[in-house]
Backbone as JSON, one array per atom type, in Angstrom:
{
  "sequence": "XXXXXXXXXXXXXXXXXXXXXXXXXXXXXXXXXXXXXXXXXXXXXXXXXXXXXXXXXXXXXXXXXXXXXXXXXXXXXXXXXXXXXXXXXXXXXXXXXXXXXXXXXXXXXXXXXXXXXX",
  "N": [[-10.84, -19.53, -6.11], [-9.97, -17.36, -3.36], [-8.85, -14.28, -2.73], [-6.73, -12.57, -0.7], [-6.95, -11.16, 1.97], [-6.0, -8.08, 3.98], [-5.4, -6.12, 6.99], [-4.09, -2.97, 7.39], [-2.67, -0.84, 9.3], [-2.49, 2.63, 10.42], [-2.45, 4.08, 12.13], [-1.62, 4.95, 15.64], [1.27, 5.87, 17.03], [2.22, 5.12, 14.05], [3.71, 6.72, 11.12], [2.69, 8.71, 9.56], [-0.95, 9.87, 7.88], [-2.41, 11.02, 10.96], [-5.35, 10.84, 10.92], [-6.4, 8.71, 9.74], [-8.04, 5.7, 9.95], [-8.0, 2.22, 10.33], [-7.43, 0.43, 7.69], [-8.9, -1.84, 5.06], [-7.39, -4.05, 2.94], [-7.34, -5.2, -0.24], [-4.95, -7.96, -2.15], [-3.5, -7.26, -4.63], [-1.52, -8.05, -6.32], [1.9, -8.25, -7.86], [3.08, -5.2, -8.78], [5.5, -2.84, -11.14], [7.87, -0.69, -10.39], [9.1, 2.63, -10.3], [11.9, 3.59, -12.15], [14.1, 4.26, -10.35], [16.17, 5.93, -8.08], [16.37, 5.25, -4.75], [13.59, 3.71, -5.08], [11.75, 1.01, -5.05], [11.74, -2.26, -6.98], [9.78, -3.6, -7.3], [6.66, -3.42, -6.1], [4.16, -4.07, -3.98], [0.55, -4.32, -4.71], [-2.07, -2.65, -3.5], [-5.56, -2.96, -3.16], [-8.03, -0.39, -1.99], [-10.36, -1.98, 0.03], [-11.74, -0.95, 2.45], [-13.6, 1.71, 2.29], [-11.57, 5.27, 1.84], [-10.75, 8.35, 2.03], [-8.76, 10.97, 1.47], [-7.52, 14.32, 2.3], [-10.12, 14.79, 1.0], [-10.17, 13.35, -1.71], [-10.8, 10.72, -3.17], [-9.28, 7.47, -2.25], [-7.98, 4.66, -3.37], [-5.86, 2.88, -4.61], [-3.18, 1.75, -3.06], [0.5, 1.4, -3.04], [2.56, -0.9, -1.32], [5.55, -1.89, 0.65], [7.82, -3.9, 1.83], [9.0, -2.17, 4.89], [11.64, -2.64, 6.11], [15.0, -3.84, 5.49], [15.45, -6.19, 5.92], [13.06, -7.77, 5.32], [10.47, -9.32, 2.7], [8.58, -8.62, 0.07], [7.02, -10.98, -0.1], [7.45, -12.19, 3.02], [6.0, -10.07, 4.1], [3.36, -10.5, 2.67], [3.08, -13.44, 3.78], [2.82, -13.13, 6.62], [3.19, -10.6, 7.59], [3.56, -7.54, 8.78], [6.05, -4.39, 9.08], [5.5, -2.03, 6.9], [6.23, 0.88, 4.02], [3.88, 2.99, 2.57], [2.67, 4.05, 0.03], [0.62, 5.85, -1.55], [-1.3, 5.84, -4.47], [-2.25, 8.37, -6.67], [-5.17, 10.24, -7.02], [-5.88, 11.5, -9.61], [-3.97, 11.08, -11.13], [-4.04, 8.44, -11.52], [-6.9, 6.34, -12.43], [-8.49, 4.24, -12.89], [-7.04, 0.87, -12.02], [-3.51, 0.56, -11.61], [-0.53, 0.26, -13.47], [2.35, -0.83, -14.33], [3.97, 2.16, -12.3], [4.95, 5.86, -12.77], [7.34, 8.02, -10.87], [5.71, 10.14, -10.27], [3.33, 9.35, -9.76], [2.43, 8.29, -7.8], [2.08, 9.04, -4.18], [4.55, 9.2, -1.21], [3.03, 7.87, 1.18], [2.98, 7.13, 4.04], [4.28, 5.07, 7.11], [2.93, 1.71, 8.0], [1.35, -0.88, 9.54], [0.72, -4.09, 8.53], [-1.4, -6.74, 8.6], [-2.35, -9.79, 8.04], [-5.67, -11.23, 6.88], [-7.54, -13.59, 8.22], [-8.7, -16.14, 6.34]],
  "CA": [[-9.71, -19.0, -5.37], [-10.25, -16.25, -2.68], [-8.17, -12.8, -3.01], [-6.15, -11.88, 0.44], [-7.48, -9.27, 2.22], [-4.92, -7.67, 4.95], [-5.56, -4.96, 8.05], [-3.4, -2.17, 7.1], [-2.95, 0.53, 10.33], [-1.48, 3.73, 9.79], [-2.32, 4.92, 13.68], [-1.07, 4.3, 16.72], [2.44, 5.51, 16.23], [2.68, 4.75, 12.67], [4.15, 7.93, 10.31], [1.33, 9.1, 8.62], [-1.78, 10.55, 8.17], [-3.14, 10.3, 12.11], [-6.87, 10.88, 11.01], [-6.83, 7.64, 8.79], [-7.96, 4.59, 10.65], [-7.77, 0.79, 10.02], [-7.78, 0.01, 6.21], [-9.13, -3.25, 4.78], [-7.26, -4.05, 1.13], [-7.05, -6.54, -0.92], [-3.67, -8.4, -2.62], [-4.18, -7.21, -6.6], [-0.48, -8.49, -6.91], [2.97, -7.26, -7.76], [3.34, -4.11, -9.5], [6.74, -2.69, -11.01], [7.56, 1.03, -9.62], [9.62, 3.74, -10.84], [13.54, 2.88, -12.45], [14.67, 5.49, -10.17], [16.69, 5.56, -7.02], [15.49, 5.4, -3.5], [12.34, 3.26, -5.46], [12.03, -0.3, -5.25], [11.82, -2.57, -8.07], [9.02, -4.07, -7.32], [5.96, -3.55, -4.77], [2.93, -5.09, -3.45], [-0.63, -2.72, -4.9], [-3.43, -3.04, -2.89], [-6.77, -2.09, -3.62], [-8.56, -0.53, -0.73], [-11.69, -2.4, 0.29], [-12.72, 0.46, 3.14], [-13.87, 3.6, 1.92], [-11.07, 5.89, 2.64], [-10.71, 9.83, 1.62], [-7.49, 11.74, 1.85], [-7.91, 15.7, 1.14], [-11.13, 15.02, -0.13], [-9.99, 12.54, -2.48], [-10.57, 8.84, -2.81], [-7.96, 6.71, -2.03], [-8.27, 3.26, -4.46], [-5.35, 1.93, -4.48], [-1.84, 1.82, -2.41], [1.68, 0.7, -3.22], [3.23, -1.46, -0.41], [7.27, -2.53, -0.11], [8.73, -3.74, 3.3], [9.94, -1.41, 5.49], [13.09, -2.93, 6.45], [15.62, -4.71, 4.24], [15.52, -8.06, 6.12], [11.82, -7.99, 5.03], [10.24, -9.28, 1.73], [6.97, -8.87, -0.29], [7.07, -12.35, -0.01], [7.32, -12.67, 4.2], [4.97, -9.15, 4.65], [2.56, -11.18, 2.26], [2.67, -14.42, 4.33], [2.95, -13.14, 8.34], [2.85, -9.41, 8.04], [4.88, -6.48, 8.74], [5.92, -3.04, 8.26], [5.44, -1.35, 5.06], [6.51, 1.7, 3.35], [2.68, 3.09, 2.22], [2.34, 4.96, -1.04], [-0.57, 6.53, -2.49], [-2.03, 6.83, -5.72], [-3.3, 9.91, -6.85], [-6.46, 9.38, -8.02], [-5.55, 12.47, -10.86], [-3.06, 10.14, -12.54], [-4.82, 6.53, -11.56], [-8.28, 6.06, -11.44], [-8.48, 2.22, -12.59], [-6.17, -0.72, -11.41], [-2.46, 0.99, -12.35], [0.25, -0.97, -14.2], [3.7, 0.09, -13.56], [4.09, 3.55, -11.55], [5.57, 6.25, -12.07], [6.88, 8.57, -9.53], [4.31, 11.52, -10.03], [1.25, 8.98, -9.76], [2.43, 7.56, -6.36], [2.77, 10.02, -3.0], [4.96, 8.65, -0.3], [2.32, 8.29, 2.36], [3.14, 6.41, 5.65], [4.94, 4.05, 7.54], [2.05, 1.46, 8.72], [1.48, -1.75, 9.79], [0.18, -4.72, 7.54], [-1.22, -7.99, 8.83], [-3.14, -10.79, 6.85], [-6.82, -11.53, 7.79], [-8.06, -15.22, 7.92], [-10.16, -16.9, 5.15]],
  "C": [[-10.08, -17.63, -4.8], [-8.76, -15.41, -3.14], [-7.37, -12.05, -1.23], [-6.43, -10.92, 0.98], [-6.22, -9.43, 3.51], [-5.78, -6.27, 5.87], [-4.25, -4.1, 7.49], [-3.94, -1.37, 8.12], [-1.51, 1.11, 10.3], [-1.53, 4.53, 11.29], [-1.31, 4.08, 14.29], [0.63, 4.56, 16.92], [2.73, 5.49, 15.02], [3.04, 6.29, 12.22], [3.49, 7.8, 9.52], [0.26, 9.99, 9.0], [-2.34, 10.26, 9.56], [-4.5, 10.55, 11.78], [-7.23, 9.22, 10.26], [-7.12, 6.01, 9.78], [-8.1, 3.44, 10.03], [-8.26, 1.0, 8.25], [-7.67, -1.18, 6.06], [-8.61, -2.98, 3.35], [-7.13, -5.42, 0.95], [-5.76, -6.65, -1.78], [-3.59, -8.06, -4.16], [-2.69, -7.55, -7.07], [0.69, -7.64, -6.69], [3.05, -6.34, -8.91], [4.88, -3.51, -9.47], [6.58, -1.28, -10.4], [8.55, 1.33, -10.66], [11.28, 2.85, -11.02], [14.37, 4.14, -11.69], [15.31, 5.27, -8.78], [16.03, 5.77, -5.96], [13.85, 4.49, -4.14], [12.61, 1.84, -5.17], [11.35, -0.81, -6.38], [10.23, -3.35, -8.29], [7.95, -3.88, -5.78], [4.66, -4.3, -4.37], [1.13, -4.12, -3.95], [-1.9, -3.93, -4.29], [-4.39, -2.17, -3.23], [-7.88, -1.69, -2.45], [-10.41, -0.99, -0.41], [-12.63, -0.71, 1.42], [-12.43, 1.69, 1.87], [-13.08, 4.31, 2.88], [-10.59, 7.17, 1.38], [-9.47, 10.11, 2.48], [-7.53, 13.26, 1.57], [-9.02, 15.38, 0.82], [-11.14, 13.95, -1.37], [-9.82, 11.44, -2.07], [-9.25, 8.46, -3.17], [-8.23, 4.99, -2.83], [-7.03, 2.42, -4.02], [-3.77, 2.14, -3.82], [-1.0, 1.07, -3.07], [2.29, 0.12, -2.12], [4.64, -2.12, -0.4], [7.13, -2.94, 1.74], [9.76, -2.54, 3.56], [11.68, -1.27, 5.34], [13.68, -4.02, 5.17], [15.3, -5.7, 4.75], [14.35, -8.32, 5.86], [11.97, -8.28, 3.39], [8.95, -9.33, 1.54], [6.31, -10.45, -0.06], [6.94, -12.96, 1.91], [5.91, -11.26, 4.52], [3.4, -9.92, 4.06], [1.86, -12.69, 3.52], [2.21, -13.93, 6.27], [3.08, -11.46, 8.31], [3.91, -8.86, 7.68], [5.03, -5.04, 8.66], [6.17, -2.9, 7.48], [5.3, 0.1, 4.89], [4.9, 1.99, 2.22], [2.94, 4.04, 1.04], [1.1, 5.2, -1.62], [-0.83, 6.68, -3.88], [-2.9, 7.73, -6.16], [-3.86, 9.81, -7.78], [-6.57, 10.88, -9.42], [-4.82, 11.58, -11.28], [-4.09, 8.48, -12.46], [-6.16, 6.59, -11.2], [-8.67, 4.7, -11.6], [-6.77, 1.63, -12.16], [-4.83, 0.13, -12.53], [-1.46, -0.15, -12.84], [1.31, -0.76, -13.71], [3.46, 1.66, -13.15], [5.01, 4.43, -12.11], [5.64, 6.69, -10.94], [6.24, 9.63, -8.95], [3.22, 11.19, -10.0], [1.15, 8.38, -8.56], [3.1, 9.03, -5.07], [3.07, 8.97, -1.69], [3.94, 9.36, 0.92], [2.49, 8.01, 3.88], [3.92, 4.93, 5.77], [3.43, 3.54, 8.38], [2.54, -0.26, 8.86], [0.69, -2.86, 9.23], [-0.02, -5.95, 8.32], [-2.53, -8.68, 8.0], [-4.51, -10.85, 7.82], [-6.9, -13.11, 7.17], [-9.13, -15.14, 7.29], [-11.26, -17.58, 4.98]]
}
């Protein structure tokens, strides 16, 4: 069984870092997040295949949610979408995180997520 990889772009428009270009990740599942408001209950963690530096610091692994409500992890998974980008800060996470809180994830960007073919 192959592992999903996705295009993740944070240019072009997108709200975010503008130096960061195209990111390749992979699907490592659903992860819970924070029990806290404004959080969602559940998000999408990707693990980033490109080599990508933020500050100086590696970037490993992202949290992904749909943007919009009429979206789900479940349709951004199958056909894409926008997504709500979070960061883990590689000071609290440096392997594969479990649940989040919300001092190990930085709200990073609004980008754009589409699936690559297998």
């Amino acid at each position: 069984m192959t592992t999903q990889q996705y295009k993740l772009g944070l240019g072009d428009g997108a709200y975010g870092p503008g130096d960061i270009g195209v990111i390749i990740v992979v699907d490592e599942g659903d992860i819970a997040g924070p029990t806290l408001a404004n959080w969602q209950a559940e998000y999408m963690l990707a693990k980033c295949i490109t080599p990508t530096s933020y500050y100086g610091h590696e970037v490993r692994y992202l949290a992904l949610c749909p943007r919009y409500e009429a979206d789900s992890l479940s349709s951004i998974r199958s056909t894409g979408g926008v997504v709500a980008v979070g960061r883990t800060l590689s000071s609290f996470v440096a392997e594969k995180p479990e649940p989040f809180d919300a001092i190990e994830v930085e709200y990073w960007a609004v980008g754009f997520l589409s699936p690559l073919e297998e």
